[in-house]
PyMOL Python script that loads the backbone (N, CA, C, O; Angstrom):
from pymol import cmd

cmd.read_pdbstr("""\
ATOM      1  N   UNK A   1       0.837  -1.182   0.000  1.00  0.00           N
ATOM      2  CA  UNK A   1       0.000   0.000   0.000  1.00  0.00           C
ATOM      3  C   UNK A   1       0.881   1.245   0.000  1.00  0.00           C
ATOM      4  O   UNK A   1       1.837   1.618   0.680  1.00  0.00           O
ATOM      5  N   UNK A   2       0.077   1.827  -1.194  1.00  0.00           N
ATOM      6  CA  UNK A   2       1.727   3.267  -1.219  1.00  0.00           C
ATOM      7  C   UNK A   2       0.680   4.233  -0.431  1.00  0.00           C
ATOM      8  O   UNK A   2      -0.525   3.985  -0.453  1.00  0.00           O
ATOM      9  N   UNK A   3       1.347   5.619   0.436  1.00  0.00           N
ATOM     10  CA  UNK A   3       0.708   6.555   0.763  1.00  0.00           C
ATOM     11  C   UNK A   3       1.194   7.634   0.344  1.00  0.00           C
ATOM     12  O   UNK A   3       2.398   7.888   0.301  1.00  0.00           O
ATOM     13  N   UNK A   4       0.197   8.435  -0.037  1.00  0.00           N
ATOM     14  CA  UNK A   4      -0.211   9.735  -0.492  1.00  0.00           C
ATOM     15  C   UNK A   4       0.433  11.093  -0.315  1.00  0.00           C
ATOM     16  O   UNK A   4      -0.354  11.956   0.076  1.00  0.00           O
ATOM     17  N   UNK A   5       1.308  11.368  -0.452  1.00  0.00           N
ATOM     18  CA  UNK A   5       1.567  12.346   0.769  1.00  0.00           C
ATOM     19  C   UNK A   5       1.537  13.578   0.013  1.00  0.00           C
ATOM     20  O   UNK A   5       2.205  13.753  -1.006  1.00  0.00           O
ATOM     21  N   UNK A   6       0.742  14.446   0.531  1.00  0.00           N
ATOM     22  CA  UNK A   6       0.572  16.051   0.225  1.00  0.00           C
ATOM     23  C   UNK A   6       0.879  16.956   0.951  1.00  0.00           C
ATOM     24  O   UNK A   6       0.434  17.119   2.087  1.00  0.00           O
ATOM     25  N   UNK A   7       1.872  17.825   0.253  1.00  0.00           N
ATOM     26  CA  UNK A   7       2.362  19.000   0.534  1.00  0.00           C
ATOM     27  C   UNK A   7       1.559  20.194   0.952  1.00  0.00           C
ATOM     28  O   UNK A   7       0.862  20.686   0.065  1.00  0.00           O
ATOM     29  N   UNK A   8       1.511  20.967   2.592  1.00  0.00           N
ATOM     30  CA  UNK A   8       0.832  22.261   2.114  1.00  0.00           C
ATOM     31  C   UNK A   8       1.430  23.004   3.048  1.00  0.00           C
ATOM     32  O   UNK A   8       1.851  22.556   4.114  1.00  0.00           O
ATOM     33  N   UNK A   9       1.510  24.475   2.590  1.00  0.00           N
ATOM     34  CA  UNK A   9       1.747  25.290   3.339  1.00  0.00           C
ATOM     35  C   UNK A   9       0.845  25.935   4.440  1.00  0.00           C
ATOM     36  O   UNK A   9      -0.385  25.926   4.388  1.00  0.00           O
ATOM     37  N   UNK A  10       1.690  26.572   5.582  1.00  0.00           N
ATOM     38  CA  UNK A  10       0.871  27.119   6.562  1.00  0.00           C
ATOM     39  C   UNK A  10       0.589  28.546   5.957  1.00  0.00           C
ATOM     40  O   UNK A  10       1.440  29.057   5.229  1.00  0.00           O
ATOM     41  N   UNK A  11      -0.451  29.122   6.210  1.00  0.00           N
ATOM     42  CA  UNK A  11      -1.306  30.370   5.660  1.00  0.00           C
ATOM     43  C   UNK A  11      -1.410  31.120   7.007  1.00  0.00           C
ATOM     44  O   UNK A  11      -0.806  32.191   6.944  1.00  0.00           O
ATOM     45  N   UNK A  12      -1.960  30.903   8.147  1.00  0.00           N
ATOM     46  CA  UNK A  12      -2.456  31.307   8.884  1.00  0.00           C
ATOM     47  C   UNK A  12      -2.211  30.295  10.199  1.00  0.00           C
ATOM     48  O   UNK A  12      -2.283  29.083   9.994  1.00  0.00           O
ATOM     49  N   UNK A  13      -1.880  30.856  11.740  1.00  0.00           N
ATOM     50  CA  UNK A  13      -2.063  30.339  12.872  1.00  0.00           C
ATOM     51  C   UNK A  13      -3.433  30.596  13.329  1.00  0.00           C
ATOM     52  O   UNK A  13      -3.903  31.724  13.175  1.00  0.00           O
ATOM     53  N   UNK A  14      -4.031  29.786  13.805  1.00  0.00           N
ATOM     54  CA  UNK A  14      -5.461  30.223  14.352  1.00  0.00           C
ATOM     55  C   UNK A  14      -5.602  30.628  16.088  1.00  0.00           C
ATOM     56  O   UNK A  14      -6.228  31.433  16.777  1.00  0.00           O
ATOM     57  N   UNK A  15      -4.500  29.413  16.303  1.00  0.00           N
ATOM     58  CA  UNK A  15      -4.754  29.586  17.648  1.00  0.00           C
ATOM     59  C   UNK A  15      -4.131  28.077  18.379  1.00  0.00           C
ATOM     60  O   UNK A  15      -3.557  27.203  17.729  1.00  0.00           O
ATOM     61  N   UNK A  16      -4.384  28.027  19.777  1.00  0.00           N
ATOM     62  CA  UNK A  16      -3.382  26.502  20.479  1.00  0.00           C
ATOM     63  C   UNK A  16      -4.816  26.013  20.932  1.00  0.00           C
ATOM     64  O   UNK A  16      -5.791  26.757  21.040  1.00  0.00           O
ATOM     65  N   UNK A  17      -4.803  24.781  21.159  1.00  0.00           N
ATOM     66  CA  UNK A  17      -5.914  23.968  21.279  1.00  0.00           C
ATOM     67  C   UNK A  17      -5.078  22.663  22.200  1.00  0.00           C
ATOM     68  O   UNK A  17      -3.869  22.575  22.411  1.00  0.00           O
ATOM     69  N   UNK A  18      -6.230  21.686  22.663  1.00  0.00           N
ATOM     70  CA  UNK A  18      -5.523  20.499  23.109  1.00  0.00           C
ATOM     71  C   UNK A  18      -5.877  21.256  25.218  1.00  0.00           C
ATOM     72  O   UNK A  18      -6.029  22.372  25.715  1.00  0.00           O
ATOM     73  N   UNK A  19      -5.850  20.021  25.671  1.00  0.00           N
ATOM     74  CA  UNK A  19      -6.123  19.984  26.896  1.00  0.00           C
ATOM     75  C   UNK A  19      -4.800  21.138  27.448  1.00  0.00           C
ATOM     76  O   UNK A  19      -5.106  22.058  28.207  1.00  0.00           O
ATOM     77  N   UNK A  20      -3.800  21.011  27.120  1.00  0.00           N
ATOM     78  CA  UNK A  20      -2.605  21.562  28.182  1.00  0.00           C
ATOM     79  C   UNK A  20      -2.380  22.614  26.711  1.00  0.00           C
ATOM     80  O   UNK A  20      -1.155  22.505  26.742  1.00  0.00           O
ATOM     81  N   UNK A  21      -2.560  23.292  25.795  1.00  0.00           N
ATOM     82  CA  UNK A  21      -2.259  23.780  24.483  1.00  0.00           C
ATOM     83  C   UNK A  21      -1.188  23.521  23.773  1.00  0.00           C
ATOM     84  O   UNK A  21      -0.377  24.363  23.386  1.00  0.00           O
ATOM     85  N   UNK A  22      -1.134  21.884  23.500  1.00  0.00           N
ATOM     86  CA  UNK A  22       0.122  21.516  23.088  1.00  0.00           C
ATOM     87  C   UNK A  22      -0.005  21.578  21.309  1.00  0.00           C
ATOM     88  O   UNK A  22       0.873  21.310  20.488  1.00  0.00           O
ATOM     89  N   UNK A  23      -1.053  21.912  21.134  1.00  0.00           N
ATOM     90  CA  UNK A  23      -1.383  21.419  19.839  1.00  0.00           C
ATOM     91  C   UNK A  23      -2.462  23.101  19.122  1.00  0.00           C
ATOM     92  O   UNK A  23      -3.407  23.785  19.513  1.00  0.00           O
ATOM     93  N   UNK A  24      -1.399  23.048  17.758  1.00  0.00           N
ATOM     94  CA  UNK A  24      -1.649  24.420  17.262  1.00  0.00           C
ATOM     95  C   UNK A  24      -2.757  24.319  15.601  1.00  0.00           C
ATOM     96  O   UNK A  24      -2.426  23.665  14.612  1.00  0.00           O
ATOM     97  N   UNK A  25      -3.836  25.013  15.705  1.00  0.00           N
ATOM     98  CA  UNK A  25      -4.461  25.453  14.838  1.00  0.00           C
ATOM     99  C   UNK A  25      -4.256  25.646  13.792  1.00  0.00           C
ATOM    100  O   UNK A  25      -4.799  26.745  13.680  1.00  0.00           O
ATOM    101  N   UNK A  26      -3.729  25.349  12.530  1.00  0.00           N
ATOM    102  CA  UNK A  26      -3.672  26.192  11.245  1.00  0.00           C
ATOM    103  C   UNK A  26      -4.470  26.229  10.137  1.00  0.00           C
ATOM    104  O   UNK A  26      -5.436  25.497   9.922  1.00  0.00           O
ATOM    105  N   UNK A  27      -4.115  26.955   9.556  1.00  0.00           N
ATOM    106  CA  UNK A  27      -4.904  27.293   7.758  1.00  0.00           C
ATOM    107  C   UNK A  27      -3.645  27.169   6.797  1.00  0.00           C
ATOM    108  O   UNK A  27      -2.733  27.990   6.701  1.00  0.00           O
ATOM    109  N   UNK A  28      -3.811  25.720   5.960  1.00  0.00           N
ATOM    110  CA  UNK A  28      -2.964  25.445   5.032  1.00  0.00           C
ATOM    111  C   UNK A  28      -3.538  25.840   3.759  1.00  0.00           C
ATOM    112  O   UNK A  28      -4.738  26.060   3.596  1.00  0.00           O
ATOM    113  N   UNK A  29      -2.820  25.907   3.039  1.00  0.00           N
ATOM    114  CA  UNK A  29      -3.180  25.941   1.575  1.00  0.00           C
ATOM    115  C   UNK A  29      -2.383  24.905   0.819  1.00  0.00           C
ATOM    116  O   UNK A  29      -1.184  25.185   0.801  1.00  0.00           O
ATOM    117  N   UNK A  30      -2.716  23.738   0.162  1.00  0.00           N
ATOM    118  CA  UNK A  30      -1.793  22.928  -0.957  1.00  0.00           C
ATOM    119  C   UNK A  30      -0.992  23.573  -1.553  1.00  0.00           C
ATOM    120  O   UNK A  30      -1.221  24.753  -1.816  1.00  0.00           O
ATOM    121  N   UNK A  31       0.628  22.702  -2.067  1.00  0.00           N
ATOM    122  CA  UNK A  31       1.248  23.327  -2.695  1.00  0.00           C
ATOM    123  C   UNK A  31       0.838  23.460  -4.396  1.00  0.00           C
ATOM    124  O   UNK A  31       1.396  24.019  -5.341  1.00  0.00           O
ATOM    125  N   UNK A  32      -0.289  22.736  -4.277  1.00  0.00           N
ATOM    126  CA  UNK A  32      -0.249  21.917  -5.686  1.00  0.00           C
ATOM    127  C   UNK A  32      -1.218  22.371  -5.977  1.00  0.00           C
ATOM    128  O   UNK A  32      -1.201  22.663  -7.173  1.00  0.00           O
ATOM    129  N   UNK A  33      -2.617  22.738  -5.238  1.00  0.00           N
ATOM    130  CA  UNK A  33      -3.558  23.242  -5.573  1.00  0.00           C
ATOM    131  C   UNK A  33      -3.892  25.049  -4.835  1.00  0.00           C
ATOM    132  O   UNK A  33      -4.811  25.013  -4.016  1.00  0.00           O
ATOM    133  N   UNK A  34      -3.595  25.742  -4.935  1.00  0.00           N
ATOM    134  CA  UNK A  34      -3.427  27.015  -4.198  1.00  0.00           C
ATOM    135  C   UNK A  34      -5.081  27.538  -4.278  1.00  0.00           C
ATOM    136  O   UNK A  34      -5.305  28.446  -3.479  1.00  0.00           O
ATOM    137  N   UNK A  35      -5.878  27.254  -4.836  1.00  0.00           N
ATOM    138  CA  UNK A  35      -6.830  27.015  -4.534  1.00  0.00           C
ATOM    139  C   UNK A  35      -7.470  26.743  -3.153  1.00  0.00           C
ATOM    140  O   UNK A  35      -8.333  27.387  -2.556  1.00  0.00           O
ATOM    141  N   UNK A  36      -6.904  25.772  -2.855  1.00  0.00           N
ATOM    142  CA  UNK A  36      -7.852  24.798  -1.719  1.00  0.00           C
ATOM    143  C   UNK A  36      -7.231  24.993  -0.431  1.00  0.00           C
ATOM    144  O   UNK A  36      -6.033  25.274  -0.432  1.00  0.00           O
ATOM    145  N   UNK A  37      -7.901  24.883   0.771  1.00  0.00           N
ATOM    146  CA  UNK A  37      -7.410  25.325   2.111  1.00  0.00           C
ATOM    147  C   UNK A  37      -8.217  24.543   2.825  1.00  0.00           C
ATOM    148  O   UNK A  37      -9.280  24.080   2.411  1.00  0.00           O
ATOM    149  N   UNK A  38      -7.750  24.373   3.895  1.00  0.00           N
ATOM    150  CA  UNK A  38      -8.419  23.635   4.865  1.00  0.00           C
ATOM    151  C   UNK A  38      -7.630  24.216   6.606  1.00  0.00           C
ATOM    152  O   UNK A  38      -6.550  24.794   6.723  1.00  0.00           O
ATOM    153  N   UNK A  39      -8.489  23.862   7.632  1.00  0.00           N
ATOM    154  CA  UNK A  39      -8.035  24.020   8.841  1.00  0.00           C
ATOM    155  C   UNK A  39      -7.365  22.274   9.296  1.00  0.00           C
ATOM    156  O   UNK A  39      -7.961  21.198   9.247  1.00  0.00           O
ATOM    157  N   UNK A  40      -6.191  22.521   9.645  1.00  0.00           N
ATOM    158  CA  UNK A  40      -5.654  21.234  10.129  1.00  0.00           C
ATOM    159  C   UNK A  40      -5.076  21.638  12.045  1.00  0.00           C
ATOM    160  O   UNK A  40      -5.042  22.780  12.503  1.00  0.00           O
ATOM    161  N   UNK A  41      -4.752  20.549  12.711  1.00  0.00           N
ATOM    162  CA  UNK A  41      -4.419  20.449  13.353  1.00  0.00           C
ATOM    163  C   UNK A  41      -3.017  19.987  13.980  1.00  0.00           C
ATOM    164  O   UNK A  41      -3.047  18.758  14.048  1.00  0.00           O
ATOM    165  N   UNK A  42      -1.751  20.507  14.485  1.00  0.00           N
ATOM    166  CA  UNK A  42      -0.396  20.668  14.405  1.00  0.00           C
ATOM    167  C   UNK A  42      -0.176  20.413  15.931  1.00  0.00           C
ATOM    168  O   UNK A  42      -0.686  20.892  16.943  1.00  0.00           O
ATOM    169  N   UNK A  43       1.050  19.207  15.633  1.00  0.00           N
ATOM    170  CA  UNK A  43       1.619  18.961  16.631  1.00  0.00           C
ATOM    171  C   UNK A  43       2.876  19.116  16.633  1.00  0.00           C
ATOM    172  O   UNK A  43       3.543  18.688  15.691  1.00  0.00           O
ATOM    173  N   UNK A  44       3.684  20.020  18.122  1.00  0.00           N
ATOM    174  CA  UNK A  44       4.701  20.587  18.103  1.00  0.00           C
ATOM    175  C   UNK A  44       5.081  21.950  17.267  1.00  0.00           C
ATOM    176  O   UNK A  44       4.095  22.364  16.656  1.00  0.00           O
ATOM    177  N   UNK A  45       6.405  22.851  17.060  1.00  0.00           N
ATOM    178  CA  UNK A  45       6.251  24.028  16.678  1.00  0.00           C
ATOM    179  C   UNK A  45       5.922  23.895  14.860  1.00  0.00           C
ATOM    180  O   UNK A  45       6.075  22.989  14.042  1.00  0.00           O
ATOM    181  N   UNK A  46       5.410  25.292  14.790  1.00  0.00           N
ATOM    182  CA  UNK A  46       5.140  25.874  13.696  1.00  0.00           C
ATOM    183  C   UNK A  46       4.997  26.645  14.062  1.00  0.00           C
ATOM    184  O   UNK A  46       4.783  26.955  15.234  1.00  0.00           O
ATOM    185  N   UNK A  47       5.129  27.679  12.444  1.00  0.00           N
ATOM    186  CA  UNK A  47       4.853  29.202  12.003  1.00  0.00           C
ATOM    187  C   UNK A  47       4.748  29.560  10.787  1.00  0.00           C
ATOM    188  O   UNK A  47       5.331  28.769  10.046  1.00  0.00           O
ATOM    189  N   UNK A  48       4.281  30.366  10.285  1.00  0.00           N
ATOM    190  CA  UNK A  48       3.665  30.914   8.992  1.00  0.00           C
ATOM    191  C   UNK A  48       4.491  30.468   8.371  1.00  0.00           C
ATOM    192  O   UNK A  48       5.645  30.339   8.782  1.00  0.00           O
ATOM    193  N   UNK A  49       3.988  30.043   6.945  1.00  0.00           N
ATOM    194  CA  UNK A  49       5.151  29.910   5.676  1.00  0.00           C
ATOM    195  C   UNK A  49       6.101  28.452   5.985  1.00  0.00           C
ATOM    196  O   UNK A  49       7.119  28.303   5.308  1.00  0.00           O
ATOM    197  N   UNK A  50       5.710  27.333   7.086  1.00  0.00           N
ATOM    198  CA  UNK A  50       6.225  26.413   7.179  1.00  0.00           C
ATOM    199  C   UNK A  50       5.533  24.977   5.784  1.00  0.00           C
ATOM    200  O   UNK A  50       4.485  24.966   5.138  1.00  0.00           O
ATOM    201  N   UNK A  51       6.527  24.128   5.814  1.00  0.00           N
ATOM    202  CA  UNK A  51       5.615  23.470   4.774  1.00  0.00           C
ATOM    203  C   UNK A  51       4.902  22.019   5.345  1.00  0.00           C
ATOM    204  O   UNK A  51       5.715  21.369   6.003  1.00  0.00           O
ATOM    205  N   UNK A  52       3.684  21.438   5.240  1.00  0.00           N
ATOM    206  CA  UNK A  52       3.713  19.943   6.148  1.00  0.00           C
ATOM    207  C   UNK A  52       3.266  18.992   5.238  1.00  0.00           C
ATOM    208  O   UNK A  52       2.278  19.170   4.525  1.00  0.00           O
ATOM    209  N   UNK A  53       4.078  17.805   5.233  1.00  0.00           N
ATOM    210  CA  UNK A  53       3.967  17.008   4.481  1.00  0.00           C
ATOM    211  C   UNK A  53       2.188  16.094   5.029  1.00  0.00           C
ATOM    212  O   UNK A  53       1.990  15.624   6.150  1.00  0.00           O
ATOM    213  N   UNK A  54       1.468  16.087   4.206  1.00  0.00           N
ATOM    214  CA  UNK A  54       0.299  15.661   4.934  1.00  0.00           C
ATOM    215  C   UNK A  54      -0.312  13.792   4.064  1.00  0.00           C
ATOM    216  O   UNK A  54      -0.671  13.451   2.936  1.00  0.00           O
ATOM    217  N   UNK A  55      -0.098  13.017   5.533  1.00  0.00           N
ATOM    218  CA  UNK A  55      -0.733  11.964   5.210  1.00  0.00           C
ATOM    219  C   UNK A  55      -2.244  11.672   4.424  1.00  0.00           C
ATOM    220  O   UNK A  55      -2.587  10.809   3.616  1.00  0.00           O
ATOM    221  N   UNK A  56      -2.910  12.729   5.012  1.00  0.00           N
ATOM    222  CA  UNK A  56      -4.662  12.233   4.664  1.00  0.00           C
ATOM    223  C   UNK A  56      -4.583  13.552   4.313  1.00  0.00           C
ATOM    224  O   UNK A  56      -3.631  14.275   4.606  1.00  0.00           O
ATOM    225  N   UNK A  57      -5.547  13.894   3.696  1.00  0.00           N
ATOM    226  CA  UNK A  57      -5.498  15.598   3.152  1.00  0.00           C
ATOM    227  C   UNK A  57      -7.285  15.739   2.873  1.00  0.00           C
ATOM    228  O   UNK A  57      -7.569  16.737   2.211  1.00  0.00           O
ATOM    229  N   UNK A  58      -8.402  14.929   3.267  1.00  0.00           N
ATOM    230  CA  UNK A  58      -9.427  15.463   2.972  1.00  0.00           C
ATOM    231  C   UNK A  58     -10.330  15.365   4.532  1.00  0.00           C
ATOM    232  O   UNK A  58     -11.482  15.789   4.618  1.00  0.00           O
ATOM    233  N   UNK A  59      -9.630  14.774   5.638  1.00  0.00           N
ATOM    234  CA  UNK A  59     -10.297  15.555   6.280  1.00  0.00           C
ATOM    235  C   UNK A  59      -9.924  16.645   6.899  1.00  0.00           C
ATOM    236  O   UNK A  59      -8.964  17.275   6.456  1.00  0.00           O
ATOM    237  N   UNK A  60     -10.696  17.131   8.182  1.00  0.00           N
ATOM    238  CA  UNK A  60     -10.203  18.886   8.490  1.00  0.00           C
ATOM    239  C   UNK A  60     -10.839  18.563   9.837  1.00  0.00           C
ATOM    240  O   UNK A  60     -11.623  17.687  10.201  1.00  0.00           O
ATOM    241  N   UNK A  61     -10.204  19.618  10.478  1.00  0.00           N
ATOM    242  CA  UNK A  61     -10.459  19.761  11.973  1.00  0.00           C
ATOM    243  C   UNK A  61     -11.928  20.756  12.177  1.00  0.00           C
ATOM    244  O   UNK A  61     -12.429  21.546  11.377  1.00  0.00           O
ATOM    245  N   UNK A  62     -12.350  20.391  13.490  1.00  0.00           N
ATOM    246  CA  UNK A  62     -13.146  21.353  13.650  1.00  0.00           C
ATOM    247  C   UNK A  62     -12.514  23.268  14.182  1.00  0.00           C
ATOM    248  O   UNK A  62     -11.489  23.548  14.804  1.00  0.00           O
ATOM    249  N   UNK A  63     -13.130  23.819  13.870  1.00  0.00           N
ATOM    250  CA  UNK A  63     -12.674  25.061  14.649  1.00  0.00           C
ATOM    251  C   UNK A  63     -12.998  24.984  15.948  1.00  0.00           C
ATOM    252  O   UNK A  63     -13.747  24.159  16.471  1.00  0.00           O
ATOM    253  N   UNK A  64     -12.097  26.346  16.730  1.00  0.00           N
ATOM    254  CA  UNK A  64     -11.979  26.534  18.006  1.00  0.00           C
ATOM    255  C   UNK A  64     -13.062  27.052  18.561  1.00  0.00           C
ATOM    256  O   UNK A  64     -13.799  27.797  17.915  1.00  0.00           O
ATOM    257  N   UNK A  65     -13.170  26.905  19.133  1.00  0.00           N
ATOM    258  CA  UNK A  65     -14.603  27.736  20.455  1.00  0.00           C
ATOM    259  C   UNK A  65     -13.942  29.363  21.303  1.00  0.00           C
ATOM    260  O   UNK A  65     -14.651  29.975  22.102  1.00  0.00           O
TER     261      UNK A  65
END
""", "prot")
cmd.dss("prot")
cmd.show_as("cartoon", "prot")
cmd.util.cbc("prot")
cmd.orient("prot")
């Protein structure tokens, strides 16, 4: 089984989430489709303009409260 892996950049920090806020909010955009964006969910550091190699790429996190 081969996996998928898609490229996207960070666009936007939203915010830290996760019981203790270990885990950070973002807004990616594909490298491939600049089009398309989604909210994902990040573990450990990031910051704008980082790139993440992404296993699954169609689902998305919920937003923050």
């Amino acid at each position: 089984m081969e996996v998928q892996v898609k490229q996207a950049r960070v666009q936007k920090i939203l915010g830290r989430t996760g019981s203790r806020g270990g885990i950070t909010q973002v807004r990616v955009e594909f490298v491939d489709d600049v089009s398309r964006a989604i909210i994902r969910n990040v573990k450990g550091p990031v910051r704008e303009g980082d790139i993440l190699a992404l296993l699954e790429s169609e689902r998305e996190a919920r937003r923050l409260r």
